[in-house]
C-alpha positions in Angstrom: -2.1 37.6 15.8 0.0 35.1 16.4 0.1 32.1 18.9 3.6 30.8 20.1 2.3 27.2 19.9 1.3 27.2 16.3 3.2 26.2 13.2 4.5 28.5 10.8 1.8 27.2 8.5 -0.9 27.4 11.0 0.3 31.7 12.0 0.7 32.0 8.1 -2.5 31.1 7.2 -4.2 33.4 10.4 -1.8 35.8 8.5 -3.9 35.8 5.9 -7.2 37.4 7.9 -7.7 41.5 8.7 -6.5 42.0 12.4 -10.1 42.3 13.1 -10.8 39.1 12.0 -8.0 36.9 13.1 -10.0 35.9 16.7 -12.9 34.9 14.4 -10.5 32.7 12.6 -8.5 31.8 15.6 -11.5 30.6 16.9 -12.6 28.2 13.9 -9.0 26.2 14.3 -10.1 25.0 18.0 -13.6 24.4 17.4 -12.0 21.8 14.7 -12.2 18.4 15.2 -9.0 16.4 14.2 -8.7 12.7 14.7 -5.9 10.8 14.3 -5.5 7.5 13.0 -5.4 5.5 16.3 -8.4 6.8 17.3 -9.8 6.2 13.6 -9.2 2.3 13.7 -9.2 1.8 17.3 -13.5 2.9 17.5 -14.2 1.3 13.9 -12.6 -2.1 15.3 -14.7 -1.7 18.3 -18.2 -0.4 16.7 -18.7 -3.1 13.6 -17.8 -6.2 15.5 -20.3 -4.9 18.3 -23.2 -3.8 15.9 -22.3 -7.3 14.0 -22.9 -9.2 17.0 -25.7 -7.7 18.0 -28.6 -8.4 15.9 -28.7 -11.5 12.6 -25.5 -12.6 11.2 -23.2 -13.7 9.0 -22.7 -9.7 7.9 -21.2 -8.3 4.6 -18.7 -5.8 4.4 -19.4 -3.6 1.7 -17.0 -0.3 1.3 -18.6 3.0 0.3 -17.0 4.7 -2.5 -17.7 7.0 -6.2 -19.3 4.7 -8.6 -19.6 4.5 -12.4 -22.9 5.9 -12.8 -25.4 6.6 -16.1 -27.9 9.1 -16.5 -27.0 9.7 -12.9 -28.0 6.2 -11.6 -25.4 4.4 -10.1 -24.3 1.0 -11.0 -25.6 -2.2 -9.5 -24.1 -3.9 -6.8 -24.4 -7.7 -8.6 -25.1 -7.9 -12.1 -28.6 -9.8 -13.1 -30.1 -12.2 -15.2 -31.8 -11.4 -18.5 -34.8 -13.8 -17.9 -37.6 -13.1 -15.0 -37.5 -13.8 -11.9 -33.8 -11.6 -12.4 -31.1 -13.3 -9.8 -28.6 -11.8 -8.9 -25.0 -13.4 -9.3 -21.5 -12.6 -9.5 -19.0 -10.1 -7.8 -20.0 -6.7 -6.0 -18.0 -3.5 -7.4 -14.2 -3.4 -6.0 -13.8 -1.8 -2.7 -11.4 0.2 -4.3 -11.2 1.0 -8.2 -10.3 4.7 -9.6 -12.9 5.6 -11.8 -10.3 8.1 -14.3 -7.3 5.7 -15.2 -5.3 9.6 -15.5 -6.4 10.5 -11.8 -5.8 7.0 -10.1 -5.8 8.6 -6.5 -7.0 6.3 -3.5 -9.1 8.3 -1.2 -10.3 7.3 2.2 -11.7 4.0 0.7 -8.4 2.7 0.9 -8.0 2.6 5.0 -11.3 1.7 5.3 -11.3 -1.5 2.7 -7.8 -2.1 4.8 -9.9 -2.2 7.6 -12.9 -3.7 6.5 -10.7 -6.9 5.3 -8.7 -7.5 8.6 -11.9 -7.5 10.6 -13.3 -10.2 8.0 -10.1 -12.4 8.9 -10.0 -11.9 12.2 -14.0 -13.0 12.5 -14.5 -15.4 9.7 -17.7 -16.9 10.9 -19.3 -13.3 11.2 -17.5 -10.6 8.9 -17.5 -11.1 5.1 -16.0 -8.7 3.4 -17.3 -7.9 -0.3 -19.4 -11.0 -0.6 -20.5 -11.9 -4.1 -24.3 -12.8 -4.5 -23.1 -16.4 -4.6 -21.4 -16.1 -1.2 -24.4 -14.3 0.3 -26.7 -17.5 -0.5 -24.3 -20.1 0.7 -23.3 -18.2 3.8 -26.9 -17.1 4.5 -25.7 -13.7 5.3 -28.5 -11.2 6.6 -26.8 -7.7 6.6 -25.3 -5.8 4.8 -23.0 -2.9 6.2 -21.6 -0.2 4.4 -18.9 0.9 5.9 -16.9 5.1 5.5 -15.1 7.2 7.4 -17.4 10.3 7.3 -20.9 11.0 6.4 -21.3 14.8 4.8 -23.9 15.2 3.0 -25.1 11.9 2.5 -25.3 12.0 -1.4 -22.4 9.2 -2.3 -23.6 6.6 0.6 -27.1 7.5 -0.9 -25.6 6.1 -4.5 -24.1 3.1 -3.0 -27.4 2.1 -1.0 -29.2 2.8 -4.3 -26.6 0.3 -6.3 -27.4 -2.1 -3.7 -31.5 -1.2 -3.9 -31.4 -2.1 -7.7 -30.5 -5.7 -7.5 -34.0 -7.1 -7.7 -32.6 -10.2 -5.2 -31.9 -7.6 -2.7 -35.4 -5.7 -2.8 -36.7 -9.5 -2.5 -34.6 -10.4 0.7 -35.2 -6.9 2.0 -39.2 -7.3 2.1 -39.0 -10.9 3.2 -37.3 -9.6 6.2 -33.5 -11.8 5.3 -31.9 -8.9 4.6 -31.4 -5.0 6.4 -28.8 -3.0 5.1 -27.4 -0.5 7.5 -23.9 2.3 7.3 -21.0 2.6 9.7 -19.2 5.5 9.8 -16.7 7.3 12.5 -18.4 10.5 12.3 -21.5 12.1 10.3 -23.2 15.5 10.4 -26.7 15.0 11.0 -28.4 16.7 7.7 -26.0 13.4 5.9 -27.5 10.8 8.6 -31.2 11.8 8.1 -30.8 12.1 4.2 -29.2 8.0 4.5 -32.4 7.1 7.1 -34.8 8.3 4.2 -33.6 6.1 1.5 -36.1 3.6 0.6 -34.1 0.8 2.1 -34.5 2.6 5.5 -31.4 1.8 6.2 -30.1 1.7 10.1 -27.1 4.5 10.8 -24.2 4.5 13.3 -21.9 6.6 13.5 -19.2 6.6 16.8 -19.0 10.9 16.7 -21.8 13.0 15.7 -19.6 15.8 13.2 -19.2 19.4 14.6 -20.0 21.9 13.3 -20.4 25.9 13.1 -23.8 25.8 14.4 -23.0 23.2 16.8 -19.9 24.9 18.5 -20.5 28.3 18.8 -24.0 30.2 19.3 -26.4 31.4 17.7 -24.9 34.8 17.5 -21.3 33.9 17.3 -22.2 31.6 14.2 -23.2 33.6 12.1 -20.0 35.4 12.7 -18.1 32.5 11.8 -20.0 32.0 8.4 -19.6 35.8 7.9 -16.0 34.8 7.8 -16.0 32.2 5.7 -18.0 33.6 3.0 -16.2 36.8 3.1 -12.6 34.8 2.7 -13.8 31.8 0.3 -11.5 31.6 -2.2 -14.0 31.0 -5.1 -16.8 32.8 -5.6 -17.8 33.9 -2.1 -21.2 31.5 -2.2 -23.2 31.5 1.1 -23.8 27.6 0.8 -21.0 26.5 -0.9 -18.6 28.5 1.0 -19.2 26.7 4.4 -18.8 23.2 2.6 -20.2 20.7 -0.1 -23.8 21.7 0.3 -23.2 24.3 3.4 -22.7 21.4 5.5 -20.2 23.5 7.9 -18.5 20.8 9.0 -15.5 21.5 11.6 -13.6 17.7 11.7 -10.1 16.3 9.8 -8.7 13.1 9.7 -5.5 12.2 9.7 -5.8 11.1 6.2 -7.1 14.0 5.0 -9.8 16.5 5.2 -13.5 16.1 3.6 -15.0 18.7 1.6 -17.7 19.6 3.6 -15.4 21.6 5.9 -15.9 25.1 5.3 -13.5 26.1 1.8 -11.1 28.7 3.2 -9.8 25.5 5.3 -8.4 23.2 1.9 -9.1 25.4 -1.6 -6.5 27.5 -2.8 -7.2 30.1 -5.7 -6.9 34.1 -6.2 -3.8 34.6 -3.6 -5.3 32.5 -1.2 -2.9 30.0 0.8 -5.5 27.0 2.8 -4.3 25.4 5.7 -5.0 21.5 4.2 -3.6 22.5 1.3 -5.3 19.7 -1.4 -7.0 18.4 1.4 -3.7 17.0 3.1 -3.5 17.1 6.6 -0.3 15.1 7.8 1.8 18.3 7.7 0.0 19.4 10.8 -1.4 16.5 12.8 0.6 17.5 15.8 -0.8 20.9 16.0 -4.7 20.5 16.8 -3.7 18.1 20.4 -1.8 21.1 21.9 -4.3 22.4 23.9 -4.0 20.2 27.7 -7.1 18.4 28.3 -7.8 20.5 30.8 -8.1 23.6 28.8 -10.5 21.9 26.9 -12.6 20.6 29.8 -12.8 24.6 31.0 -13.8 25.6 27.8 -16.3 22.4 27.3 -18.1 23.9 30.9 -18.5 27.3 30.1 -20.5 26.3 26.6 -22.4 24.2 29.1 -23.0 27.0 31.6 -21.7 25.2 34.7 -18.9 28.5 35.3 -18.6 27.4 39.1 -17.4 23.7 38.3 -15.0 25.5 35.0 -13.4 27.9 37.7 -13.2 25.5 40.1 -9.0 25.8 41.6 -9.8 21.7 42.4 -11.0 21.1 39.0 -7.0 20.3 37.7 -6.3 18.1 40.3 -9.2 15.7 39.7 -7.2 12.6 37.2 -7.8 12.8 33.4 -10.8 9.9 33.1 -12.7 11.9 36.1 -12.6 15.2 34.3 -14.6 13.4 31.6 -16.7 11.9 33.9 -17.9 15.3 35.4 -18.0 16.9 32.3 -20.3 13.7 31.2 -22.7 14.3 34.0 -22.6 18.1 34.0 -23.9 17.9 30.2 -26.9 16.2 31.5 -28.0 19.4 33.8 -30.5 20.0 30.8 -32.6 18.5 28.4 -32.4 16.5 25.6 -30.2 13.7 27.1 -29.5 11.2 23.9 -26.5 9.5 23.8 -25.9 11.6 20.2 -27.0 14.8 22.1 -24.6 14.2 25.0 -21.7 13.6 22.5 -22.3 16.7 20.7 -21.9 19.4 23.9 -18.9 16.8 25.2 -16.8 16.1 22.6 -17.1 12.3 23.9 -17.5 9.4 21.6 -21.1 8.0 21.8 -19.4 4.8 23.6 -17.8 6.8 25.8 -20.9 8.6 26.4 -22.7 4.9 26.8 -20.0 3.7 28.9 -20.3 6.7 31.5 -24.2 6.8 31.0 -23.7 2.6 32.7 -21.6 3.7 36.0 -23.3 6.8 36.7 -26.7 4.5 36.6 -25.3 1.8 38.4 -24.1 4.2 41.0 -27.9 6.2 41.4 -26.2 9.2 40.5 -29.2 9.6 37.4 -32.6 8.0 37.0 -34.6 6.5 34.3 -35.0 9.9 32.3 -31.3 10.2 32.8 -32.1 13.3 35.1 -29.6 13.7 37.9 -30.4 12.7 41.2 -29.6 14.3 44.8 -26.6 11.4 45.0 
């Protein structure tokens, strides 16, 4: 099967599946989540300024990243004194730093420590980015924010909040209440954000798109289709976890910078024949091919997961402007409960500000009430 808008590498790889399996395949590609850079640095910009400014500051800037670890506990953040009561001082660990000097690959880190730094220059008096212990006593800074693209699992931000947990200065400011540590990230599946929220830090998590995923796109039935398929075409070893991601984490999202490995394994690994579509995780090749469905093809199909078939068959429905097709698809995802902001952004697609945003006018204009139910207006 083969779809005149695709690349050659995009009908290659749906080459690669039995006839019978091709829609099932088909279907995974636009239930994938790809974001671009823009849209990357452009939320990030907005959503750690506006958490930063929202609660105690100065705030630290502290990138997430693999650390040197023994006996599988993760380097400190600061070094300590030898003599009790241990201080802290010194540097934090690089934003960015290889661990294998014959691997010396940048990953993600890189934008993000790019990122991390402008937004310390452009708000000196509130953003410091990778304060030593030194700087965090004579700035009085009272946060610290970790900072990713993309919570998976939530195993390597657990490391990094548990470098920072075994600085004895930090487990002092923490339970005097002059220090919370919290994590930023774009996107996160929710099995990675509640693994984060149980660290003993209790750390606060916010994330500006809650990840899709197979069991979040497609139903209960359809699903387990879709897993079917990627166990049966995993490359490797055909493992019902591991398969459908680091962990099983069935995540359906790529970045323009590449493609984590909680996505489902058919999608990046190549072994035994088997040609991925992010080949080594790289995604550049075909960043132009996941936007070609029109906005309002994806509205339609947004409605009918939602139920509302009247309003998705609607002949009107492509003549309403761009920003009022979100709009209605906003307010027909709250026809049912639950209505949080991270629920809403889930059956939408929106970005929980957008989902904020539109959650303010349709308030302001009584169109819901105080349960977010909608009203007869």
């Amino acid at each position: 099967m083969k779809r005149g808008n695709n690349s050659e590498a995009i009908n290659g790889w749906l080459g690669q599946f039995k006839a019978s399996d091709q829609q099932n395949a088909d279907e995974l590609l636009k239930a994938l989540r790809f974001v671009s850079h823009d849209e990357f640095t452009t939320e990030l910009r907005k959503l750690i300024p506006e958490v930063a400014k929202s609660g105690p500051s100065p705030v630290g800037l502290y990138v997430e990243r693999e650390l040197r670890s023994r006996n599988e506990i993760p380097q400190a953040l600061f070094k300590e004194s030898a003599k009790k009561p241990k201080r802290a001082y010194g540097a934090a660990f690089w934003p960015v730093q290889p661990l294998r000097a014959y691997d010396p690959k940048v990953g993600s880190e890189g934008i993000v420590a790019h990122l991390g730094s402008q937004l310390a220059s452009q708000f000196p008096d509130l953003l410091f980015f990778h304060p030593s212990a030194y700087k965090c006593r004579q700035k009085g800074i009272r946060r610290f924010f970790l900072l990713t693209d993309f919570i998976g699992s939530g195993s390597r931000i657990d490391a990094c909040l548990t470098s920072a947990w075994r600085v004895h200065s930090i487990r002092s400011w923490h339970s005097y209440k002059l220090l919370r540590l919290e994590v930023i990230a774009f996107s996160g599946t929710e099995a990675g954000c509640e693994l984060i929220r149980q660290h003993p830090s209790a750390p606060q998590v916010r994330i500006a798109l809650p990840c899709p995923t197979i069991a979040s796109e497609f139903s209960a039935e359809r699903a387990e289709e879709i897993r079917t398929l990627c166990t049966a075409y995993d490359p490797l070893d055909h493992d019902p976890v591991e398969s459908l991601g680091y962990m099983g984490s069935e995540a359906l999202i790529a970045f323009d910078h590449g493609v984590p490995n909680n996505v489902p394994r058919l999608l990046h690994r190549k072994a035994h024949g088997w040609t991925p579509l992010f080949l080594k995780k790289v995604t550049s090749d075909l960043r132009g091919q996941f936007n070609r469905r029109s906005d309002l093809e994806k509205l339609v199909e947004r409605l009918h997961k939602l139920r509302q078939l009247k309003l998705a068959e609607s002949p009107w429905l492509s003549r309403v402007p761009a920003e009022k097709q979100l709009l209605l698809l906003f307010l027909a995802s709250l026809s049912r409960r639950p209505r949080f902001d991270e629920t809403i952004s889930r059956r939408t697609g929106l970005l929980i500000p957008e989902v904020r945003t539109f959650m303010a006018l349709a308030s302001s204009l009584g169109w819901i009430d105080e349960k977010r139910r909608l009203t007869a207006e």
